[in-house]
N, C-alpha and C positions, 0 to 999 in steps of 0.2 A: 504493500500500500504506500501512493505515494505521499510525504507530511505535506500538511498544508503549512503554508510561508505563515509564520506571528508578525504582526507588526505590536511591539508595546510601545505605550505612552497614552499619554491623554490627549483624545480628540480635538481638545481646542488648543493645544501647541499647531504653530507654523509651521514645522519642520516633520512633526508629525504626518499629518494632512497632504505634505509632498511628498512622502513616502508611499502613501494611501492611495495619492492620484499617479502614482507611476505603478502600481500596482494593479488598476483600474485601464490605466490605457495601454498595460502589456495581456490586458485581459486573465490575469492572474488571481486563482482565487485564495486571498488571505482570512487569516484572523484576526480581530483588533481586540486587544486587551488595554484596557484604557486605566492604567498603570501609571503613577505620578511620578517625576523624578524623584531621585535619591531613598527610592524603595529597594526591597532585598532582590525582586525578578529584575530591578534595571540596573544596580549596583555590580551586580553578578556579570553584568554583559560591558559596560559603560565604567572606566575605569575613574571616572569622573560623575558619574550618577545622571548624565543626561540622556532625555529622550529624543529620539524613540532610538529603537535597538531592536533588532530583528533575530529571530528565530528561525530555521529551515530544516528541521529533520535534526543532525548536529552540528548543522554550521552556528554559527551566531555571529550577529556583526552590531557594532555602532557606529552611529554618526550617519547623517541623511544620505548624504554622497555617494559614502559606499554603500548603503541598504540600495540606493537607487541602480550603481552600477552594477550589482548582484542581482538584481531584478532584471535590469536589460539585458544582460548578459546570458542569464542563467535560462529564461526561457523566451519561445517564441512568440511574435507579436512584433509590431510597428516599435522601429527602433527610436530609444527615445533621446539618443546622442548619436548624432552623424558617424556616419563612418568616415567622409572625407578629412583627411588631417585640419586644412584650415579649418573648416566650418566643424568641426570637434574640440580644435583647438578654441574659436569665439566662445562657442556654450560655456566650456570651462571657464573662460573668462569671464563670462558673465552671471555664472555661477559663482563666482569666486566674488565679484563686486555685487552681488546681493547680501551673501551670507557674513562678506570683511565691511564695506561700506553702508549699506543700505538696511540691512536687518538693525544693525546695534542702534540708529539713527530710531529707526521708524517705531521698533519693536520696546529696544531692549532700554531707549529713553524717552521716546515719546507714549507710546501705549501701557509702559509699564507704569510710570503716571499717573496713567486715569485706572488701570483697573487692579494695579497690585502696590497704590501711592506708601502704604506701610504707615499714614498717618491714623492717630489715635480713631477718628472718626470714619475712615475708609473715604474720604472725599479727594478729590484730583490734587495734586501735587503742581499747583500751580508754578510755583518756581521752576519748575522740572520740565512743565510741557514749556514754558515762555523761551524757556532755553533751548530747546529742540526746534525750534520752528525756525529758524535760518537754515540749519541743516535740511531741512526735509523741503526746504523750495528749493534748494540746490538742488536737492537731490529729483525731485517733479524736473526741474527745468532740466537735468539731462536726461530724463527716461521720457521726454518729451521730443527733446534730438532724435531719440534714438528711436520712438516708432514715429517718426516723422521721415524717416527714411529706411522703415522695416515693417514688416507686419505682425514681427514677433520679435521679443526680447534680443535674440541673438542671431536672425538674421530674416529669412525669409522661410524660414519653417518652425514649424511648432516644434520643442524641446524641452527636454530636463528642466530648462534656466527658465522658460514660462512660467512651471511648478513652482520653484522658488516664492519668483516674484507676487505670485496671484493670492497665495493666502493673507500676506501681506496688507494688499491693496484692500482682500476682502475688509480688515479690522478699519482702516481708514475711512472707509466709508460710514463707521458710525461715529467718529467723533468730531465736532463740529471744526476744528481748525483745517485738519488733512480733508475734510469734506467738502470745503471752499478749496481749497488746494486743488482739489481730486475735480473740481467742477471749472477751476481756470487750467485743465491739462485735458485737454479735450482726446485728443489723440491716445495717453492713455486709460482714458475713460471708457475710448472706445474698444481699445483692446481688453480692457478685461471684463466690459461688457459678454465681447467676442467669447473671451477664453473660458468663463464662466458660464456657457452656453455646452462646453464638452461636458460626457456624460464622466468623466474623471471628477468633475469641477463640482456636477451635481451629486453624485455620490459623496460627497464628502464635507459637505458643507458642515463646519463644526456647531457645536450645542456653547449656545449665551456664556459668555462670561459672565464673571460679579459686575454683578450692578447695570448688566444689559438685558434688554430682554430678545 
C-alpha cells in the first residue's frame, strides 16, 4: 500500500497553505494535520520547531521549499518548477525574494501586528504596523513592475513562486492599510484575483484568524 504524503502545521500559516496548493496542482492526495509549531510531531521533523514539515511513508522533510521540490519531483502531474535552466533559475529567484524580502515585511511585521500584537489587550500594535508600511509600498511598487511585464510572479507561466506569493496577498486583503495598497496595485490585484480562481487556491483557502472572521 502506497503512504499517503502528511503535510503538518496549521492551516492558517503561509507557508503551510503552499505546500497544500503544490500538493493540489500535482494532483497529489495528502493528509493535513493541522499541528502548531514547536509541538512534539513538528519538533521531531523541524530542527527548529517550524511548520509545516512533511511526512511520506519514511521520508520526512522540513521547510516549504523542499516539501515543494519533493512533491514535484517525486510524483507525476504539471510541473511546478520549469525544467528550463533560466526560467528555473527566475522561480528560485523569486522564491527566494518572497520568502528573504517580502514574507518578513508583509507577514512577519506587518500582519503579525494586527493579529498576534502580544499586547495586554490583543489590539493592533500600532507602532509596528506604522513602521511597516514604507516597506510594503516598496514592496507593491515592484510586484507591480513585475506583472506589468509578466502574467505571473516569475515569468510567463504559473509556478512554485505564485504559491508563495498568493497566500500572502490573500491576508492583505483584510486589513485596511495593505487593502488600499492592494487597490492602488491594480495589476497585482488582478493577478491574484486570476490565481485565486485555480482549484489549488480554492482548496485551501485557510480558516479566520484571531480577531477575523
Amino acid at each position: 500500500m502506497v503512504p499517503i504524503l502528511e503535510i503538518i502545521g496549521a492551516p492558517q500559516s503561509n507557508f503551510v497553505r503552499t505546500a497544500r496548493m503544490a500538493c493540489v496542482e500535482k494532483g497529489v492526495e495528502y493528509a493535513l494535520d493541522p499541528t502548531r509549531p514547536h509541538t512534539e510531531a513538528v519538533d521531531a521533523i523541524h530542527p527548529f520547531g517550524k511548520i509545516p514539515v512533511m511526512r511520506h511513508g519514511g521520508i520526512t522533510l522540513c521547510e516549504t521549499k523542499a516539501i515543494c521540490t519533493y512533491v514535484d519531483l517525486a510524483f507525476d502531474g504539471p510541473a511546478l518548477m520549469p525544467r528550463d535552466p533560466e526560467a528555473a533559475a527566475r522561480t528560485e529567484q523569486w522564491v527566494s525574494l518572497v520568502n528573504t524580502a517580502i514574507d518578513p515585511v508583509f507577514a512577519r511585521s506587518y500582519m503579525v501586528a494586527y493579529f498576534f500584537s502580544g499586547l495586554p489587550d490583543g489590539a493592533p500594535d500600532r507602532a509596528r504596523i506604522e513602521a511597516a508600511l514604507p516597506g510594503m509600498r516598496a514592496i507593491f511598487a515592484v510586484l507591480e513592475r513585475q506583472f506589468s511585464a509578466h502574467a505571473f510572479l516569475a515569468g510567463d507561466g504559473f509556478t512554485i513562486a505564485d504559491m508563495f506569493l498568493l497566500p500572502l496577498i490573500h491576508y492583505l486583503r483584510l486589513l485596511p492599510e495593505s487593502a488600499a495598497m492592494l487597490q492602488d496595485a491594480p495589476r497585482t490585484a488582478e493577478w491574484f484575483d486570476r490565481i485565486s480562481q485555480r482549484p489549488s487556491a480554492q482548496a485551501t483557502v485557510p480558516p479566520s484568524l484571531p480577531g477575523r472572521r
